[in-house]
N, CA, C and O atoms as a Maestro MAE file, in Angstrom:
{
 s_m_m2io_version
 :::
 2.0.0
}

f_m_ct {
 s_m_title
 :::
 protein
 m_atom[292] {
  # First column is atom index #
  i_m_mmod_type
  r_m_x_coord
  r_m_y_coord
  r_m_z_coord
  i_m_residue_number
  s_m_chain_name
  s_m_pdb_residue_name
  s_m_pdb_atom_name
  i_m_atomic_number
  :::
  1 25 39.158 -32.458 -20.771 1 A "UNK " " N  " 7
  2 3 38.101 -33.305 -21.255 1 A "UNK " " CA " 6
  3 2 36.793 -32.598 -20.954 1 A "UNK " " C  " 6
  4 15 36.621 -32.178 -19.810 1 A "UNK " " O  " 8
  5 25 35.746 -32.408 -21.981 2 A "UNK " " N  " 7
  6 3 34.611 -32.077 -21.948 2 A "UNK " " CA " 6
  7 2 33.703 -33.380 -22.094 2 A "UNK " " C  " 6
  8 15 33.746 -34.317 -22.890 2 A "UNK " " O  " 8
  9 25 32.666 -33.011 -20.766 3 A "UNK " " N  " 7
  10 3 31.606 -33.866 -21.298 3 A "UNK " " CA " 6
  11 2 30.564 -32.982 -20.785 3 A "UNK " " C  " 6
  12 15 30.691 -32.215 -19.831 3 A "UNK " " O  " 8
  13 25 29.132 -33.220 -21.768 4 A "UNK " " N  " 7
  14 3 28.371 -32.564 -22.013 4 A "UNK " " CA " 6
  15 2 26.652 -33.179 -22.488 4 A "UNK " " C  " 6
  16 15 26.370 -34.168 -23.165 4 A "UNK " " O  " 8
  17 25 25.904 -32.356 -21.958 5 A "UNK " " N  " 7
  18 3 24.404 -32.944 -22.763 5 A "UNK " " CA " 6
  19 2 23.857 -31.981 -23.028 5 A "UNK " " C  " 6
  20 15 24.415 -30.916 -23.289 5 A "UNK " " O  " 8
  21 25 22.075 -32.279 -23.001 6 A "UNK " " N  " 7
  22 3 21.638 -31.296 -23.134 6 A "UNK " " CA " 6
  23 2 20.238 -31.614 -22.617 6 A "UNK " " C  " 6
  24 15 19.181 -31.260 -23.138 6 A "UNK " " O  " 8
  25 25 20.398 -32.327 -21.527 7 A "UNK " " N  " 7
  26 3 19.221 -32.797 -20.624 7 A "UNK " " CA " 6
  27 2 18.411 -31.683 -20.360 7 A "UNK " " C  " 6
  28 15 18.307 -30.653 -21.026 7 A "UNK " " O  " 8
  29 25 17.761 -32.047 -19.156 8 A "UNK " " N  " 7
  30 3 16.752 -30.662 -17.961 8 A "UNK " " CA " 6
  31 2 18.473 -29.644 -17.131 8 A "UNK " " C  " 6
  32 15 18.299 -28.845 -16.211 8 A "UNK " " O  " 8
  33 25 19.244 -29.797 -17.437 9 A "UNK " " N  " 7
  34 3 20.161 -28.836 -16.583 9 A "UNK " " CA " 6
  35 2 19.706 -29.255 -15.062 9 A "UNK " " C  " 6
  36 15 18.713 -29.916 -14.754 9 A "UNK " " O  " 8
  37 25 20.730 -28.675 -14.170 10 A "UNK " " N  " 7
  38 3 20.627 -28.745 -12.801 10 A "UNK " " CA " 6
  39 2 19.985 -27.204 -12.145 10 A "UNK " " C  " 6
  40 15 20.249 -26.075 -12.560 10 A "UNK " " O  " 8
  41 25 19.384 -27.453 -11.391 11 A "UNK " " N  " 7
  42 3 18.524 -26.313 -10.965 11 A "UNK " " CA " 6
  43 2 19.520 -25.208 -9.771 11 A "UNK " " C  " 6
  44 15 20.030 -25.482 -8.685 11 A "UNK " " O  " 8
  45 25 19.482 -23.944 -10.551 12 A "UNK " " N  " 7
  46 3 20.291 -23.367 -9.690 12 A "UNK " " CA " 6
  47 2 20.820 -23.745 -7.700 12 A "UNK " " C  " 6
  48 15 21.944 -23.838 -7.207 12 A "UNK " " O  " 8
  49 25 19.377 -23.873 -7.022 13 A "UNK " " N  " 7
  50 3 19.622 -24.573 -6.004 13 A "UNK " " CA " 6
  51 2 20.074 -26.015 -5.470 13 A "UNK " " C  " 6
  52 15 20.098 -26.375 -4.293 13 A "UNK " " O  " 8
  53 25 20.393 -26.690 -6.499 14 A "UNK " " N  " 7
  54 3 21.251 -28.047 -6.322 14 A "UNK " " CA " 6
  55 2 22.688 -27.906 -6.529 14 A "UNK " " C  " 6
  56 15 23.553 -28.473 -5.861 14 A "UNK " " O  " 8
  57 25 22.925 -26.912 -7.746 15 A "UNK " " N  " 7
  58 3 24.263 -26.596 -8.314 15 A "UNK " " CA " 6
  59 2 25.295 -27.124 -7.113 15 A "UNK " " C  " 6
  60 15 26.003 -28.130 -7.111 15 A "UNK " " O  " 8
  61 25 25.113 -25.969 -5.969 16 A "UNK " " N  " 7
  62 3 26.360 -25.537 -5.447 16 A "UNK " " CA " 6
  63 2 26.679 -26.837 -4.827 16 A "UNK " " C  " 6
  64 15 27.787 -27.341 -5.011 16 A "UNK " " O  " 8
  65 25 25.639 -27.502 -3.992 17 A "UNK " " N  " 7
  66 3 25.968 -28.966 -3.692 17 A "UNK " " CA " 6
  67 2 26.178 -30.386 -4.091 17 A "UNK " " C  " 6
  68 15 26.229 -31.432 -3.445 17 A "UNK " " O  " 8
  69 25 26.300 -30.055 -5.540 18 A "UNK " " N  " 7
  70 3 26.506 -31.722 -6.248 18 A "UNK " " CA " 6
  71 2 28.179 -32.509 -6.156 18 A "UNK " " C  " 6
  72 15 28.519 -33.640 -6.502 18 A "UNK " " O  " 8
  73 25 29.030 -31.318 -5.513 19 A "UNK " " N  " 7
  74 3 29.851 -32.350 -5.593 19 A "UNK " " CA " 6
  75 2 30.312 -32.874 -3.993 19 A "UNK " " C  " 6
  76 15 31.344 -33.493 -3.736 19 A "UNK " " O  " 8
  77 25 29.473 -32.536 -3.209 20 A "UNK " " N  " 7
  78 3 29.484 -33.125 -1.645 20 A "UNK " " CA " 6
  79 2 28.954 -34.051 -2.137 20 A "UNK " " C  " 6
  80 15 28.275 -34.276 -3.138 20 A "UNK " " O  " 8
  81 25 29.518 -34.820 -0.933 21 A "UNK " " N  " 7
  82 3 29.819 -36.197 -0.780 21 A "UNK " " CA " 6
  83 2 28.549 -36.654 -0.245 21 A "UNK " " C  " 6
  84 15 28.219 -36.088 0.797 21 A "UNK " " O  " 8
  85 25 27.691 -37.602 -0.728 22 A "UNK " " N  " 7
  86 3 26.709 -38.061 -0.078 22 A "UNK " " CA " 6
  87 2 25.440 -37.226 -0.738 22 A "UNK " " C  " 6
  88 15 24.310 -37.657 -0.509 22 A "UNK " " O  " 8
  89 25 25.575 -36.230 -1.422 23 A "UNK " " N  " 7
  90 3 24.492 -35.485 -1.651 23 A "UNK " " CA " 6
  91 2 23.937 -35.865 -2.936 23 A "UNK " " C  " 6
  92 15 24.715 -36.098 -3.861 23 A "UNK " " O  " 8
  93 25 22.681 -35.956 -3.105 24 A "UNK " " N  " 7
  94 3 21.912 -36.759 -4.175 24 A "UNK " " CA " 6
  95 2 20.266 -36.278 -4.265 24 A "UNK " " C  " 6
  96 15 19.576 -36.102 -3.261 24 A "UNK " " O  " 8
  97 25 19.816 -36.115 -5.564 25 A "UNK " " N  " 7
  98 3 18.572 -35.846 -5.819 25 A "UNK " " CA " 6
  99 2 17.667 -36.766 -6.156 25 A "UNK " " C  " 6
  100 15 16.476 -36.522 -6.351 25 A "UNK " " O  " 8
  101 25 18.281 -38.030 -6.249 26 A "UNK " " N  " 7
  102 3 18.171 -39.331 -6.707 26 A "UNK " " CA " 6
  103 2 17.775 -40.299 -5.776 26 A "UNK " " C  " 6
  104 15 18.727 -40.690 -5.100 26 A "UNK " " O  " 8
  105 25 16.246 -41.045 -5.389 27 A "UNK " " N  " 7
  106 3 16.285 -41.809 -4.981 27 A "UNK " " CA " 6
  107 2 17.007 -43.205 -4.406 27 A "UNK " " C  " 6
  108 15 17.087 -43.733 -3.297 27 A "UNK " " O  " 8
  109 25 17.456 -43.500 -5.651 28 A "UNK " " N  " 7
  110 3 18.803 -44.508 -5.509 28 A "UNK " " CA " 6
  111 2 19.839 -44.202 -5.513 28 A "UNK " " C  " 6
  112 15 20.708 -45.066 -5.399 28 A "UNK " " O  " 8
  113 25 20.110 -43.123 -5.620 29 A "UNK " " N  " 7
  114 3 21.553 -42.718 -5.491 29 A "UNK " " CA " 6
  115 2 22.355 -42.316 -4.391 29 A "UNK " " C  " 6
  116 15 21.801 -41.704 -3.477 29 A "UNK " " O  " 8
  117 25 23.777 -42.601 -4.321 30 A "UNK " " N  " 7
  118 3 24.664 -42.136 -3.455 30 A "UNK " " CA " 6
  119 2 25.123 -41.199 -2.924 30 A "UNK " " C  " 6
  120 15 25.497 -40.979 -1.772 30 A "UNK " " O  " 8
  121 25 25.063 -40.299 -4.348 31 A "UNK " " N  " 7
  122 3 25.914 -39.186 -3.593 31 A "UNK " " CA " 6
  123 2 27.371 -39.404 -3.690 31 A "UNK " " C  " 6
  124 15 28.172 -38.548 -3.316 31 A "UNK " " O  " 8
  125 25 27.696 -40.463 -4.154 32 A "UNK " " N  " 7
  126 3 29.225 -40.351 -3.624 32 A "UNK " " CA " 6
  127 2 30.215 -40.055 -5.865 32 A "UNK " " C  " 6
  128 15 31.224 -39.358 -5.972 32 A "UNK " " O  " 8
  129 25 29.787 -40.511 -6.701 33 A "UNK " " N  " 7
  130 3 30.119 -39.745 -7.482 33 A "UNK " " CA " 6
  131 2 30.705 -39.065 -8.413 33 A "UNK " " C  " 6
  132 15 31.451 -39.483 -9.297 33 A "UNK " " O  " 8
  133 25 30.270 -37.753 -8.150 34 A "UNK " " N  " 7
  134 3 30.770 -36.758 -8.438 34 A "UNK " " CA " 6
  135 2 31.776 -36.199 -7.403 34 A "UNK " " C  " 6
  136 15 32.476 -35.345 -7.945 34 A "UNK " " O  " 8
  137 25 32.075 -36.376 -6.160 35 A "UNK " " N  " 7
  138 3 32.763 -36.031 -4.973 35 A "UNK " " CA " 6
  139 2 33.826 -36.797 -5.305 35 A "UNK " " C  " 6
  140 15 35.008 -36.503 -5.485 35 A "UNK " " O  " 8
  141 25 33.169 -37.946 -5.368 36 A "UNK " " N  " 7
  142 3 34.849 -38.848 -5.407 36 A "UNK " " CA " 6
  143 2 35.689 -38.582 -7.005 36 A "UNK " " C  " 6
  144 15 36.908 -38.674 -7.150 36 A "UNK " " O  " 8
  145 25 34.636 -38.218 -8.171 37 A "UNK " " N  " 7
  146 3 35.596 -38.083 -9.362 37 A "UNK " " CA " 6
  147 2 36.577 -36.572 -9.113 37 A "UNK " " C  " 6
  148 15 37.642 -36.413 -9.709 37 A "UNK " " O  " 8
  149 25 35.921 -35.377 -7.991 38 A "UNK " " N  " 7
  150 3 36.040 -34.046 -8.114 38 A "UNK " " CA " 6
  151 2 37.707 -34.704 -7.215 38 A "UNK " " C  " 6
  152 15 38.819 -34.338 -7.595 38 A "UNK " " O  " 8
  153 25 37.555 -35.395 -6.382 39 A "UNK " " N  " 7
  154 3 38.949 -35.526 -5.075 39 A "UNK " " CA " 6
  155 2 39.896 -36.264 -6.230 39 A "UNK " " C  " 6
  156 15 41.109 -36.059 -6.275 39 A "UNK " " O  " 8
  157 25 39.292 -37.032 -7.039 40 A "UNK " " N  " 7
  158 3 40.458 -37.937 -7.771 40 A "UNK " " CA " 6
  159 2 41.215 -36.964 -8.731 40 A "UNK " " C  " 6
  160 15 42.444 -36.907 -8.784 40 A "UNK " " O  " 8
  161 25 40.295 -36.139 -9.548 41 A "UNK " " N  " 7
  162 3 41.207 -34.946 -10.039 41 A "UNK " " CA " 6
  163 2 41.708 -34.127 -9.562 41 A "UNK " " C  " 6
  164 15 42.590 -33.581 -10.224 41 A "UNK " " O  " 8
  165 25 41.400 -33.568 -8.074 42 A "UNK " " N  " 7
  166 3 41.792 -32.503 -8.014 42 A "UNK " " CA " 6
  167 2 43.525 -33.390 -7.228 42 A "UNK " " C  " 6
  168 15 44.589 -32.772 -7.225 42 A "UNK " " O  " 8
  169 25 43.410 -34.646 -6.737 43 A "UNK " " N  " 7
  170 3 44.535 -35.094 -6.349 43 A "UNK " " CA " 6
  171 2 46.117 -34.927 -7.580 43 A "UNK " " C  " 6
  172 15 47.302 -34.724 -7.317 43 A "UNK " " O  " 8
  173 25 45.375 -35.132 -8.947 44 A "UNK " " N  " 7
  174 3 46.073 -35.278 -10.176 44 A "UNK " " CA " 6
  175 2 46.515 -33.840 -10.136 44 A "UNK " " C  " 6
  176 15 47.455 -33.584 -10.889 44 A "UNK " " O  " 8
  177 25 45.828 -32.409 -9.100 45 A "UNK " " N  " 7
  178 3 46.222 -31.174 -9.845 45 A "UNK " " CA " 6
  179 2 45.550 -30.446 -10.710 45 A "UNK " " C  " 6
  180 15 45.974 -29.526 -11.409 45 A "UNK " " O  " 8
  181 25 44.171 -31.015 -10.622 46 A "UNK " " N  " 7
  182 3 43.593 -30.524 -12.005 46 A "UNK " " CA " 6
  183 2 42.328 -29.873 -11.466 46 A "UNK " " C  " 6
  184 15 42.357 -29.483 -10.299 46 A "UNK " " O  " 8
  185 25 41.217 -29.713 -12.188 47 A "UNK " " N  " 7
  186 3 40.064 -29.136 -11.629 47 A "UNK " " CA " 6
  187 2 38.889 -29.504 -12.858 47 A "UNK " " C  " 6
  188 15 38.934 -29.597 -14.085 47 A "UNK " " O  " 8
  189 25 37.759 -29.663 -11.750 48 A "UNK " " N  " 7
  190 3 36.644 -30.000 -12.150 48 A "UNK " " CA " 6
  191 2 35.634 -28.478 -12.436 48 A "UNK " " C  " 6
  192 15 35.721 -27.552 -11.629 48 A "UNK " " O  " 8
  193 25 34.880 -28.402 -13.435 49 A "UNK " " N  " 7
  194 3 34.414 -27.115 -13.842 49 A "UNK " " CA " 6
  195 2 32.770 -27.804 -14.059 49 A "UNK " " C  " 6
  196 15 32.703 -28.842 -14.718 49 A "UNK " " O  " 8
  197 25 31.525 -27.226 -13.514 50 A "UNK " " N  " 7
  198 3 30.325 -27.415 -14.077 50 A "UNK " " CA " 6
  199 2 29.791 -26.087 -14.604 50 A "UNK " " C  " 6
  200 15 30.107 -25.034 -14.050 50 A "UNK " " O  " 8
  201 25 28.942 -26.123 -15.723 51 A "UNK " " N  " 7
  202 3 28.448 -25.204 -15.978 51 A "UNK " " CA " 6
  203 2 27.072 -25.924 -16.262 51 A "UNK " " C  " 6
  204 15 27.032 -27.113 -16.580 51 A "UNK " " O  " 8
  205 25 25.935 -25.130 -16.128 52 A "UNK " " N  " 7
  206 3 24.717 -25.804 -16.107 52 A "UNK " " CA " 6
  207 2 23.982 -24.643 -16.547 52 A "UNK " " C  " 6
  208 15 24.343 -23.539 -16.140 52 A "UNK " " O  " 8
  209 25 22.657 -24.787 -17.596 53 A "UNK " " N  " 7
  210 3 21.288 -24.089 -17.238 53 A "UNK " " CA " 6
  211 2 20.001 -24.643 -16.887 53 A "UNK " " C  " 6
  212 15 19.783 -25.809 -17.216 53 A "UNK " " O  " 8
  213 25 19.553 -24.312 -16.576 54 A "UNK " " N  " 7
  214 3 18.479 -25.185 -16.596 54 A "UNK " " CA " 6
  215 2 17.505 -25.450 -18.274 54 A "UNK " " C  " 6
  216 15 17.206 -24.585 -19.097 54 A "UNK " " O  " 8
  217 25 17.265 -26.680 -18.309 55 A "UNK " " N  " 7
  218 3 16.515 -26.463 -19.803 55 A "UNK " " CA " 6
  219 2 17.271 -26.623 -20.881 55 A "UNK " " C  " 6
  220 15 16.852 -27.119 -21.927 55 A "UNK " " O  " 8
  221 25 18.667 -26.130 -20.658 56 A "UNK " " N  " 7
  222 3 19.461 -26.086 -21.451 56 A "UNK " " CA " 6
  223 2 20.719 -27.300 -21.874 56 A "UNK " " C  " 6
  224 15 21.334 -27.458 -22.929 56 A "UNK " " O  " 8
  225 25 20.787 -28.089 -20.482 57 A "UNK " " N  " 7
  226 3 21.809 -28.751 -20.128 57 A "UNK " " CA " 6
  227 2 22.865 -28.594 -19.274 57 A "UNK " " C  " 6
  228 15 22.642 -27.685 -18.474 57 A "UNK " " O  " 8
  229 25 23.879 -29.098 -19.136 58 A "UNK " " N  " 7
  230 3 24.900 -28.896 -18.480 58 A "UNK " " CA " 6
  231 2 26.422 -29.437 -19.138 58 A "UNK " " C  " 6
  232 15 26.417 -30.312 -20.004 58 A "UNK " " O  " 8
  233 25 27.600 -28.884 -18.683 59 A "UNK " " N  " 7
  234 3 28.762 -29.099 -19.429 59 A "UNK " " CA " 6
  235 2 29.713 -29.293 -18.088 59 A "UNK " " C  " 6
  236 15 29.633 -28.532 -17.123 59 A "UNK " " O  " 8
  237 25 30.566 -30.344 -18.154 60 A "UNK " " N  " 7
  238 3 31.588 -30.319 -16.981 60 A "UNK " " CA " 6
  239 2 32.905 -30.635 -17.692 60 A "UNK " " C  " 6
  240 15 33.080 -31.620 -18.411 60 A "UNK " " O  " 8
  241 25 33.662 -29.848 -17.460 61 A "UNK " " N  " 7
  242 3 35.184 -30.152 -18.014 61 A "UNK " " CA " 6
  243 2 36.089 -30.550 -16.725 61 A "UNK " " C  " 6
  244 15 36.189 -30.080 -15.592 61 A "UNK " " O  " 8
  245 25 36.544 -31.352 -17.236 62 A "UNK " " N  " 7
  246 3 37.592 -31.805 -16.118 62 A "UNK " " CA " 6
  247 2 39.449 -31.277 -17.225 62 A "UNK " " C  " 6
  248 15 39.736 -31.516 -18.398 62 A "UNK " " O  " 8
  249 25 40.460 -30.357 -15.850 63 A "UNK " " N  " 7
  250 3 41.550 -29.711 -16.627 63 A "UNK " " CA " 6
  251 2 42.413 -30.221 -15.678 63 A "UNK " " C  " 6
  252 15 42.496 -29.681 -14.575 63 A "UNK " " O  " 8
  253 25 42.998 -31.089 -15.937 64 A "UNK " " N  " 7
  254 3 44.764 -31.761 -15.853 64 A "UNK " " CA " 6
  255 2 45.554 -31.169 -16.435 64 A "UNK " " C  " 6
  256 15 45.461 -30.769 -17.596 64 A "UNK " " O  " 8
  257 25 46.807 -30.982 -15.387 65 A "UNK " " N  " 7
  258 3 48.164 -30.066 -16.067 65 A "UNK " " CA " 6
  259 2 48.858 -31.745 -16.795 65 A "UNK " " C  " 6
  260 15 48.561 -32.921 -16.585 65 A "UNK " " O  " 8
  261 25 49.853 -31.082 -17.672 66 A "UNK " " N  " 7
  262 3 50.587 -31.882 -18.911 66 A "UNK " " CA " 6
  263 2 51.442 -32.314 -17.606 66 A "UNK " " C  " 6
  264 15 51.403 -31.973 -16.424 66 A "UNK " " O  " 8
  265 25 52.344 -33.345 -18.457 67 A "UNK " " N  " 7
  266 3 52.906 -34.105 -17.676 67 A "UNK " " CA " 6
  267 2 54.171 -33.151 -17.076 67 A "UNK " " C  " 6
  268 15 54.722 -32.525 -17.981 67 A "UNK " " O  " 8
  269 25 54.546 -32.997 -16.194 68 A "UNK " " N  " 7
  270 3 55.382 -32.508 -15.079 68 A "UNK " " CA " 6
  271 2 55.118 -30.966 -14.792 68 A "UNK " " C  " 6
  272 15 55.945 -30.093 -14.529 68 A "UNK " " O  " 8
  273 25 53.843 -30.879 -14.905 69 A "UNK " " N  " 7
  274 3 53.276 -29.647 -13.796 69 A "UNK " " CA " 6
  275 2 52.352 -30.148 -12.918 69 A "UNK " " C  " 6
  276 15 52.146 -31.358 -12.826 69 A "UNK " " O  " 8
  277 25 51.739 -29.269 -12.219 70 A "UNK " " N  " 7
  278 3 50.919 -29.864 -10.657 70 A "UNK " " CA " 6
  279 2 51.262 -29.993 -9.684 70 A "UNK " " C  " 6
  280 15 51.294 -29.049 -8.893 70 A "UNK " " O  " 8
  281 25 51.707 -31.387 -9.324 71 A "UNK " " N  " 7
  282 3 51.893 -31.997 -7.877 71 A "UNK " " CA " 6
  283 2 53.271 -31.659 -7.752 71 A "UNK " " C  " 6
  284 15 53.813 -32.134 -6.754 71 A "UNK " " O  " 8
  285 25 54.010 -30.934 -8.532 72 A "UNK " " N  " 7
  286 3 55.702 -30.738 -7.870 72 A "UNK " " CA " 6
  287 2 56.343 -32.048 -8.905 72 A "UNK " " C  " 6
  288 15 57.549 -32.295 -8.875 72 A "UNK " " O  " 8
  289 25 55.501 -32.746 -9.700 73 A "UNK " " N  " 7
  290 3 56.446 -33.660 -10.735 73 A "UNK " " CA " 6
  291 2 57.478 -32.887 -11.324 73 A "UNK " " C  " 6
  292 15 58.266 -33.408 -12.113 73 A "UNK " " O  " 8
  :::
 }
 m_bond[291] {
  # First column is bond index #
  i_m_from
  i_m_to
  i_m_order
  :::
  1 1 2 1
  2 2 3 1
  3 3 4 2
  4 3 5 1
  5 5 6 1
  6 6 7 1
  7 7 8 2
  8 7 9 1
  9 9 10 1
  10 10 11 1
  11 11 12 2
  12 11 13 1
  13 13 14 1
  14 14 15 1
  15 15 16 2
  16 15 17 1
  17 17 18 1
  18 18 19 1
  19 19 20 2
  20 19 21 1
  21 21 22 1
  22 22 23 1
  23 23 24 2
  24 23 25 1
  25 25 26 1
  26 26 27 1
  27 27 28 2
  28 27 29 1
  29 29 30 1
  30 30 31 1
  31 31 32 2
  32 31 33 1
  33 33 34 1
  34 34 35 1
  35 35 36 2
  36 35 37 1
  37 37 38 1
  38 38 39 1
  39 39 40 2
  40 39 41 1
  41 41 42 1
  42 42 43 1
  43 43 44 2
  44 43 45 1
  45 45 46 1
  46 46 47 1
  47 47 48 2
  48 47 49 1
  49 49 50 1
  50 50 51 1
  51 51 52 2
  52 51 53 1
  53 53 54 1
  54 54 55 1
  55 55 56 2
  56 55 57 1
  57 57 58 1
  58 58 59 1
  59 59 60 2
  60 59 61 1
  61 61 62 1
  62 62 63 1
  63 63 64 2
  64 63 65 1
  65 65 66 1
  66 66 67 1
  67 67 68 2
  68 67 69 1
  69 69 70 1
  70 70 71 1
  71 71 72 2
  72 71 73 1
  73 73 74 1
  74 74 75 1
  75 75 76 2
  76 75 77 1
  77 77 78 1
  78 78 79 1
  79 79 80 2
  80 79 81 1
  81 81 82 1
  82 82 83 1
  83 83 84 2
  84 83 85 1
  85 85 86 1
  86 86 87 1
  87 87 88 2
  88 87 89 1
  89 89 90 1
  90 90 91 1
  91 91 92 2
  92 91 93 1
  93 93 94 1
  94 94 95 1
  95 95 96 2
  96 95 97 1
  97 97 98 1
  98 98 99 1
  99 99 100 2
  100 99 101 1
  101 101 102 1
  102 102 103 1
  103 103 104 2
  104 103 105 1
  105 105 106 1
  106 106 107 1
  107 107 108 2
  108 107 109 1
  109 109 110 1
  110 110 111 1
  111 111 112 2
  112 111 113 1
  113 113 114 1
  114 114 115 1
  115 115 116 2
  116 115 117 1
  117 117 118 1
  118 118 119 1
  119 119 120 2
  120 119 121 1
  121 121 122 1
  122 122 123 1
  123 123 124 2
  124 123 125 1
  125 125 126 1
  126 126 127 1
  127 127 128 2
  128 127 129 1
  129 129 130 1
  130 130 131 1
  131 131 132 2
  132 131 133 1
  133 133 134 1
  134 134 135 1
  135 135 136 2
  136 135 137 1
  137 137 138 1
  138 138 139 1
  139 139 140 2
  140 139 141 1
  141 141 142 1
  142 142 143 1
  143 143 144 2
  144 143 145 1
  145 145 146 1
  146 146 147 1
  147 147 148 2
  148 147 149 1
  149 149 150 1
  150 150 151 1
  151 151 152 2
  152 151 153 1
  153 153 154 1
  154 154 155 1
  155 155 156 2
  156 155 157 1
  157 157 158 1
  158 158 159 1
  159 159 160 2
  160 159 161 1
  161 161 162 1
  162 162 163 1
  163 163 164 2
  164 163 165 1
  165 165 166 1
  166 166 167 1
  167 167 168 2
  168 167 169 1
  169 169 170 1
  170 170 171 1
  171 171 172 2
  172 171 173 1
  173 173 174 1
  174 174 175 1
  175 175 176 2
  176 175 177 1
  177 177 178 1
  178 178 179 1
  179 179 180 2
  180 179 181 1
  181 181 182 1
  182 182 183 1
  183 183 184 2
  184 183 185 1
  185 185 186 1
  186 186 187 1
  187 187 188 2
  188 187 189 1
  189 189 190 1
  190 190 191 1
  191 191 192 2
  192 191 193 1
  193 193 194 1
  194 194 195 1
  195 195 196 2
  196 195 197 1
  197 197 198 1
  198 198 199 1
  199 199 200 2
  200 199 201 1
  201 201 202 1
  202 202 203 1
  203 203 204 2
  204 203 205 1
  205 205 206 1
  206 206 207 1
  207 207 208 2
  208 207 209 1
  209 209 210 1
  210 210 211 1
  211 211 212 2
  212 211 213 1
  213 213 214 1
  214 214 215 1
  215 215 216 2
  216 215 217 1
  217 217 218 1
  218 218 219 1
  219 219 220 2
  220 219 221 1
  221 221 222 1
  222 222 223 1
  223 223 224 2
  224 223 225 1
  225 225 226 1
  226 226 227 1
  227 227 228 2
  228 227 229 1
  229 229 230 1
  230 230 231 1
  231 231 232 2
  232 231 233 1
  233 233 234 1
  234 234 235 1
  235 235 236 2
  236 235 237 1
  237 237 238 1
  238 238 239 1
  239 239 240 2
  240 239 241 1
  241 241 242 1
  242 242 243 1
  243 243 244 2
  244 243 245 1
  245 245 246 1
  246 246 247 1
  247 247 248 2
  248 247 249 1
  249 249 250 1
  250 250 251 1
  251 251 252 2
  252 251 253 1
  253 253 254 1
  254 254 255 1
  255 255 256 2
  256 255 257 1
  257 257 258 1
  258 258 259 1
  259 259 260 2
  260 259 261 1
  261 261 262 1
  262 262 263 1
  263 263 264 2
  264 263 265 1
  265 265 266 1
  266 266 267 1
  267 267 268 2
  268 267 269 1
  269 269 270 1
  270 270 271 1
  271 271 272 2
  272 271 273 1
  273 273 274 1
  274 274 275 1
  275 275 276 2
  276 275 277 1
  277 277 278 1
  278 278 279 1
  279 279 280 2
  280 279 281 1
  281 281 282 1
  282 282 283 1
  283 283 284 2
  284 283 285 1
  285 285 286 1
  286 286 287 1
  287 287 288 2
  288 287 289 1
  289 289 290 1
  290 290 291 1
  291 291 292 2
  :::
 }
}
């Protein structure tokens, strides 16, 4: 699954930390997320991918194996 925009992008120095837990650029925000969607896939076996520019937007694919690869199914 791709999802995608084409907002302000994330600024190289936020990148590496958006998917810790608690970490947020956002006044109101949590932090919690992107951490918790990154643990729920990666539990499924799969992996979370960001790609970002700045200016440009950003793209995150999330990749799940088919049914009976991954976890030893």
């Amino acid at each position: 699954m791709v999802v995608a925009d084409t907002g302000a992008g994330i600024p190289p120095d936020v990148l590496p930390r958006i998917l810790d837990l608690y970490f947020t650029t956002k006044a109101d925000g949590t932090g919690v997320g992107l951490a918790v969607t990154q643990q729920i896939v990666t539990a499924h076996g799969g992996t979370l991918e960001v790609d970002s520019r700045v200016g440009a937007g950003t793209t995150m694919t999330v990749r799940l194996p088919s049914s009976g690869e991954g976890r030893g199914a």
